[in-house]
C-alpha positions in Angstrom: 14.6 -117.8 -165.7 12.0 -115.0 -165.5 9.9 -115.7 -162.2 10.5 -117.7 -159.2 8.3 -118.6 -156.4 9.5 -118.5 -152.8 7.9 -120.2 -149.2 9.6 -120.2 -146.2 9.0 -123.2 -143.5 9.6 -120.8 -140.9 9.7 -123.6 -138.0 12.1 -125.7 -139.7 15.7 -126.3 -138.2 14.3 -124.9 -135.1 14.8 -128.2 -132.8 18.2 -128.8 -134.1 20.3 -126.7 -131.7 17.9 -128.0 -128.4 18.8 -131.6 -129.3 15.1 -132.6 -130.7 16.7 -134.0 -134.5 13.7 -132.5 -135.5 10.6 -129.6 -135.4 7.6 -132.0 -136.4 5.2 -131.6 -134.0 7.7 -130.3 -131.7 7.5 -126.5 -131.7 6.2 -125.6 -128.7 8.7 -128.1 -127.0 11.5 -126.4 -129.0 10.4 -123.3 -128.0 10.5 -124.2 -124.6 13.8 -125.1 -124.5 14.8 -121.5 -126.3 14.8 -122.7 -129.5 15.3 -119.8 -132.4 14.0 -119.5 -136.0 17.2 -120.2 -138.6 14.8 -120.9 -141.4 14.3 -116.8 -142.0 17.9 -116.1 -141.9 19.0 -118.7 -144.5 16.1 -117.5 -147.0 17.5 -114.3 -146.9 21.3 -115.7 -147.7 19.7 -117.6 -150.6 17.8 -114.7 -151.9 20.4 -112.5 -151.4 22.7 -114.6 -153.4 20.2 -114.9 -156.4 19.2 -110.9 -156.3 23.2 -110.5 -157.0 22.9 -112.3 -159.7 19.3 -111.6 -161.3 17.9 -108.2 -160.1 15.5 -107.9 -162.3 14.0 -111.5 -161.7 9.8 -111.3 -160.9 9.2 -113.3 -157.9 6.1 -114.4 -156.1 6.1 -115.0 -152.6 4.0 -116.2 -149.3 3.5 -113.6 -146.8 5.7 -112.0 -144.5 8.0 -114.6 -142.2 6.7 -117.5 -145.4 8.7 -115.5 -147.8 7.4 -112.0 -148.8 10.3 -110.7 -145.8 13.5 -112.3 -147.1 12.4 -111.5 -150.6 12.0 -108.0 -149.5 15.3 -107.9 -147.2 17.5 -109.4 -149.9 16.6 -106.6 -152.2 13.0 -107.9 -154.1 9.8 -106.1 -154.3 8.0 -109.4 -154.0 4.4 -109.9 -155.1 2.6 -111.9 -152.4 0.2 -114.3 -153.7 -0.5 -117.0 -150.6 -1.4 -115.1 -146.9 -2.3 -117.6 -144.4 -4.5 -114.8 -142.8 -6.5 -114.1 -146.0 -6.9 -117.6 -146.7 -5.6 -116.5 -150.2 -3.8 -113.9 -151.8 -1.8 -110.9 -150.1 -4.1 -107.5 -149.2 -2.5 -104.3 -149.7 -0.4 -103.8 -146.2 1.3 -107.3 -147.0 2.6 -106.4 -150.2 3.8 -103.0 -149.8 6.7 -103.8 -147.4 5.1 -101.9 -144.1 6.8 -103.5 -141.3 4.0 -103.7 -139.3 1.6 -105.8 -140.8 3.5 -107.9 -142.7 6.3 -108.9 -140.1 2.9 -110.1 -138.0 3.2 -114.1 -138.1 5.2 -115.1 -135.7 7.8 -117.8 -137.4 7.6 -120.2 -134.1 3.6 -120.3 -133.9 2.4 -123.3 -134.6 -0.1 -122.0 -136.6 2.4 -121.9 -139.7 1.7 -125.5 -141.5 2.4 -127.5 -144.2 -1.3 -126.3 -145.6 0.1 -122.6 -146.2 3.7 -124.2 -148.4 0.9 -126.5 -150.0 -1.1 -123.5 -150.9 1.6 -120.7 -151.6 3.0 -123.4 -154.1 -0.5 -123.5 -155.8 -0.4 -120.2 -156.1 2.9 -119.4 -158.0 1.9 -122.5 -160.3 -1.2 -120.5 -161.2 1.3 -117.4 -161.8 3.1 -120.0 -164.2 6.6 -119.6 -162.8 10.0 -121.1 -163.7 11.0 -122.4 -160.7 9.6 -123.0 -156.6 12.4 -122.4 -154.6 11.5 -123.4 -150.7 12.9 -123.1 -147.4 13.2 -126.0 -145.0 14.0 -129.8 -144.6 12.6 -132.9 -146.1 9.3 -132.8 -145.1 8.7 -129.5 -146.4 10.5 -131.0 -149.7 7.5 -133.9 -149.6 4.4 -131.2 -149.6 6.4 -129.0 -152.2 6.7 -132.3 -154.2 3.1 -133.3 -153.7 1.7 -130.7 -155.2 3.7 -130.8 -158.0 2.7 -133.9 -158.8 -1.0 -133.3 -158.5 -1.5 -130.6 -160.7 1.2 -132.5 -163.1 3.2 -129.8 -163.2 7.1 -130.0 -164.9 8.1 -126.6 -163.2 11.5 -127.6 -161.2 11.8 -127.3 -157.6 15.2 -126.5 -155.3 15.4 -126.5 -151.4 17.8 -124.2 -149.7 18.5 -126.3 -146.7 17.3 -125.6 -143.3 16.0 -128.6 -141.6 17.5 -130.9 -139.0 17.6 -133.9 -141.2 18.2 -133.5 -145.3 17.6 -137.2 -146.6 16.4 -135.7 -150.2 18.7 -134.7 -153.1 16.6 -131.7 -154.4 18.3 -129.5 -152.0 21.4 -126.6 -152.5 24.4 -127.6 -150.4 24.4 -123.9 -148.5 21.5 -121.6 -149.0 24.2 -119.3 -151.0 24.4 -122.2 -153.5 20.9 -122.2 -154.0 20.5 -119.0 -154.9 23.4 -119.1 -157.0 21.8 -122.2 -158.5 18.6 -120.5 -159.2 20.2 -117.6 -161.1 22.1 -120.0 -163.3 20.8 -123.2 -164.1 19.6 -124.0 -167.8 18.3 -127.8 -167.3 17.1 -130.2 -164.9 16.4 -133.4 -163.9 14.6 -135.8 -161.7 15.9 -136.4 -158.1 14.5 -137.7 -155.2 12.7 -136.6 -152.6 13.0 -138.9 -149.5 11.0 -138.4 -146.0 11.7 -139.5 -142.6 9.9 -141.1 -139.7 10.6 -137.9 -136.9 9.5 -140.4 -134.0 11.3 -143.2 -134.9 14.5 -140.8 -135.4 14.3 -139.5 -131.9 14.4 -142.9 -130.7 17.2 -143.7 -132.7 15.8 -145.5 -136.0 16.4 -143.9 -139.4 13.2 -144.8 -141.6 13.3 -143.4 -144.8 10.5 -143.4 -147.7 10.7 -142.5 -150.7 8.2 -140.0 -151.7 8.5 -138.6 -155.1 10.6 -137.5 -158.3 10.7 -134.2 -159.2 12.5 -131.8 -161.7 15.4 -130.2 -160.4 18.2 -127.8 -161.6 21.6 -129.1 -162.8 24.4 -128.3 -160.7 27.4 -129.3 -158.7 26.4 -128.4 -156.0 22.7 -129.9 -155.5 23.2 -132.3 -152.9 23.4 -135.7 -153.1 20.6 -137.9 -151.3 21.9 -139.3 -147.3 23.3 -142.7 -147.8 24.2 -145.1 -145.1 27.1 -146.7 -145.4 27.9 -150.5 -144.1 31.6 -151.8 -143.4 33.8 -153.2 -140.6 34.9 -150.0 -138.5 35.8 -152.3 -135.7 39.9 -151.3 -136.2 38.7 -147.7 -136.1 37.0 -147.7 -133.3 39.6 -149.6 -131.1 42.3 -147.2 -132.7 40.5 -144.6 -131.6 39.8 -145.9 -127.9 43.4 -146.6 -127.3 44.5 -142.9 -128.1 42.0 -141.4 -126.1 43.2 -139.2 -123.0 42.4 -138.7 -119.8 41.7 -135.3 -119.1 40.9 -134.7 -122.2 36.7 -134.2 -122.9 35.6 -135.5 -125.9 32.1 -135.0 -127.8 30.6 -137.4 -129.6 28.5 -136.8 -132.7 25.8 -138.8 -134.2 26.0 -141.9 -136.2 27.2 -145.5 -136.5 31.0 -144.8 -136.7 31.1 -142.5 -134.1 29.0 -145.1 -132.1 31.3 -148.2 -132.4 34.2 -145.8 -130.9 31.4 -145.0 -127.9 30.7 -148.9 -127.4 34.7 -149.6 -127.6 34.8 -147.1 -124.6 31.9 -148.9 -122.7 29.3 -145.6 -123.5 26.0 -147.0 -124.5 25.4 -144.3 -127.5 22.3 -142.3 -128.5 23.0 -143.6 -132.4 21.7 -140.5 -133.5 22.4 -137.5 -130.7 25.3 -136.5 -129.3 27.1 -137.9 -125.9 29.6 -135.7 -124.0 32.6 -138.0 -122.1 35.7 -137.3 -120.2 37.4 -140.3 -118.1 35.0 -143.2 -118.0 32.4 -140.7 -117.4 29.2 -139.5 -119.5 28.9 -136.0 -118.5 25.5 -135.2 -121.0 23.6 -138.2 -123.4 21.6 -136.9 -125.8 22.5 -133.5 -125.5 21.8 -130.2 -126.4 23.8 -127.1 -127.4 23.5 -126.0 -124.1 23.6 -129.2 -122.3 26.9 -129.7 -124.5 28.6 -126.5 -123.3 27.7 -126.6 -119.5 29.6 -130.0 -119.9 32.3 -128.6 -122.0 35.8 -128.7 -119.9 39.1 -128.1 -121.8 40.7 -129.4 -123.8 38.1 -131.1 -125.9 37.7 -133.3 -129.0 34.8 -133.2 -131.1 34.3 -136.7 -133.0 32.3 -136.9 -136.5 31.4 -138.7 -139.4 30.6 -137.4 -142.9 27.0 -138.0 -143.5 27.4 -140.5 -146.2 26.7 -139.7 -150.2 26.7 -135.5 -148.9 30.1 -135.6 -147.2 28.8 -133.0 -144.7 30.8 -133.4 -141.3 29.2 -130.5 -139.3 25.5 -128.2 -140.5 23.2 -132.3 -141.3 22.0 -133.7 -138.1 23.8 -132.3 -135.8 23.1 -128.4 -135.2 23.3 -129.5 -131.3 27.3 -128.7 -132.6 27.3 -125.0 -133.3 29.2 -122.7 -133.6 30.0 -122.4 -130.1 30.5 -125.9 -129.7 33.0 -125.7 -132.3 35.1 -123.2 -130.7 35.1 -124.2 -127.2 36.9 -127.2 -128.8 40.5 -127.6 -129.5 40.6 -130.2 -131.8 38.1 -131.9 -134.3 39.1 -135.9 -134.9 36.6 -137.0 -138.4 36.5 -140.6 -138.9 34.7 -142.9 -141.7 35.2 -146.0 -143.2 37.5 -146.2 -147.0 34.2 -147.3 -148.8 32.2 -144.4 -147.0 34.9 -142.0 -148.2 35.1 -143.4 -151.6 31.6 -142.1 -152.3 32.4 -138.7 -151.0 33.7 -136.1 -153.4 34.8 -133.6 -150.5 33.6 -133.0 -147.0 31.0 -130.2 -146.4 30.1 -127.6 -143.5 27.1 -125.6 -143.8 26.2 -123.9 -139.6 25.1 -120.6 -139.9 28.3 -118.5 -138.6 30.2 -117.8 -142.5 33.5 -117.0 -139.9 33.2 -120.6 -138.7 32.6 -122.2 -141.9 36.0 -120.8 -143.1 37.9 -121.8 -140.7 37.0 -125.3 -140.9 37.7 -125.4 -144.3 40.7 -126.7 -146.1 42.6 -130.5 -145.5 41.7 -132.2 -143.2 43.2 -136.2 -141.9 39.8 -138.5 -141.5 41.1 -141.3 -139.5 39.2 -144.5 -141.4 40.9 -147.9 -139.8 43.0 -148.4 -136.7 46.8 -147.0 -138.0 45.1 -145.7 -141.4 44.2 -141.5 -142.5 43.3 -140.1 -145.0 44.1 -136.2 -146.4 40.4 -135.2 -147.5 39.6 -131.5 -148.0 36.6 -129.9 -146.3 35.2 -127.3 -149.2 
């Protein structure tokens, strides 16, 4: 690979942590609630990971927070050929790397939108480049797709993951893979590209649609696309119920497996948020990061399931668990079903905070019936 295009959503992930399962039309709510820009920070890890490998690589970015920055940060001297201020390509003060000027978009204005990934992507296939590597979730995916497709272009995408929600399989597993991914790959092929109904997922529906095929690099660690799993995790969830203890707070992850051990408790669940409990008592529904740790009492017990088909128990869905979350807690319990497990070559973490991420690594016992584990390593 010789060139590389590069666009940052620089809103996406932001409502994860504040408990919105989503930014769409949300930013100024996720704002509100003190919501912080992760999308920046994992462009950089990504780009940082490919300029380790290929240097001397000619990249093409968006401006400033879309790009141009974490190009710059990680090492590049980026060309920028998409500003959203121009309306087209970068003036001289946004190409130069003058911190003033080109650090002016602020990454949480809603004023950053799917029109300026449209038209950055445009512009590198104009430049002619080898591959579009973008920053953000699933919807971000779609417009990066959809342009593709309308100017028939066979140039391969990859996603370094930063959304709440990653139904599509185009994306890196961490944004380090994707970099890596981009400085090594040597074929592709077509994966999907899958979109979620935001409204409906906040009220606990998952509608997905699929939304296009694209090219994408070859590699182990490319995601694979969310599947939900079916099966009978009755035995599981009464298991689980009857060992629970007292004084003991436990927090509740999204999902259907984690739900059944909710309703065997008599918790009505938020299917796809997270519930705080201790002693017959819902201390937080829905919650947020901070909403989760005001709640927090020791000792605690953080429940999850493996997103089904990606294997990822903690870093998919459920940023409201973070990093602090994670360490308040004293225990983790995972639990999924045999069949869910069968589809799952390992389990993943992917939340921001490297220190965390290696800690949670290694074997771990998934609990999948009501006297049954299973050893399962978390890579």
């Amino acid at each position: 690979m010789e060139s590389l295009g590069v666009v940052v959503n620089p809103i996406a992930g932001m409502g994860g942590r504040v408990g919105l399962k989503g930014t769409d039309g949300n930013v100024a709510e996720a704002r509100r609630r003190g919501a912080e820009p992760r999308a920046p920070d994992r462009a950089k890890e990504a780009l940082s990971s490919l300029y380790r490998r290929n240097p001397d690589l000619a990249v093409y970015a968006a401006a400033t927070v879309l790009g141009a920055d974490a190009a710059r940060d990680a090492g590049y001297e980026p060309e920028v050929v998409y500003d959203p201020r121009t309306g087209g390509e970068g003036t001289a003060d946004a190409t130069n790397g003058a911190a003033g000027p080109s650090r002016s978009i602020d990454p949480a204005e809603p004023g950053t939108s799917a029109a300026d990934t449209r038209n950055a992507v445009r512009a590198f296939l104009d430049r002619g480049v080898d591959l579009v590597l973008f920053v953000g979730g699933d919807g971000t995916a779609v417009d990066v797709a959809e342009v593709l497709d309308a100017d028939g272009a066979e140039t391969p995408m990859l996603g370094v993951p930063a959304g709440v929600k990653i139904y599509s399989s185009v994306f890196g597993v961490t944004p380090a893979d994707a970099g890596r991914i981009a400085a090594e790959f040597d074929r592709v092929e077509d994966r999907e590209v899958n979109d979620i109904d935001e409204a409906a997922y906040r009220e606990g529906e998952v509608r997905t649609e699929l939304k296009a095929v694209v090219p994408v690099p070859v590699a182990p660690d490319v995601q694979s696309s969310k599947q939900i799993s079916s099966g009978n995790v009755d035995g599981l969830a009464s298991g689980f119920a009857r060992e629970v203890e007292a004084e003991r707070t436990y927090v509740f992850g999204p999902g259907s497996t984690v739900g059944a051990i909710e309703e065997e408790l008599g918790i009505d669940p938020s299917p796809l948020g997270v519930d705080v409990w201790r002693n017959g008592d819902v201390l937080a529904r829905d919650a947020s990061e901070s909403d989760i740790l005001d709640a927090l009492d020791e000792p605690a017990t953080i429940v999850v399931s493996p997103i089904g088909g990606q294997g990822f128990i903690f870093g998919r869905g459920n940023h409201q668990l973070s990093p602090a979350v994670i360490e308040r807690a004293d225990e983790i319990e995972v639990v999924a079903s045999e069949s869910k497990l069968d589809a799952i070559a390992a389990l993943r973490v992917d939340i921001d905070d490297p220190a965390v991420d290696e800690e949670l690594r290694g074997w771990v016992q998934v609990r999948t019936g009501r006297f049954t584990t299973r050893l399962v390593k978390v890579v």
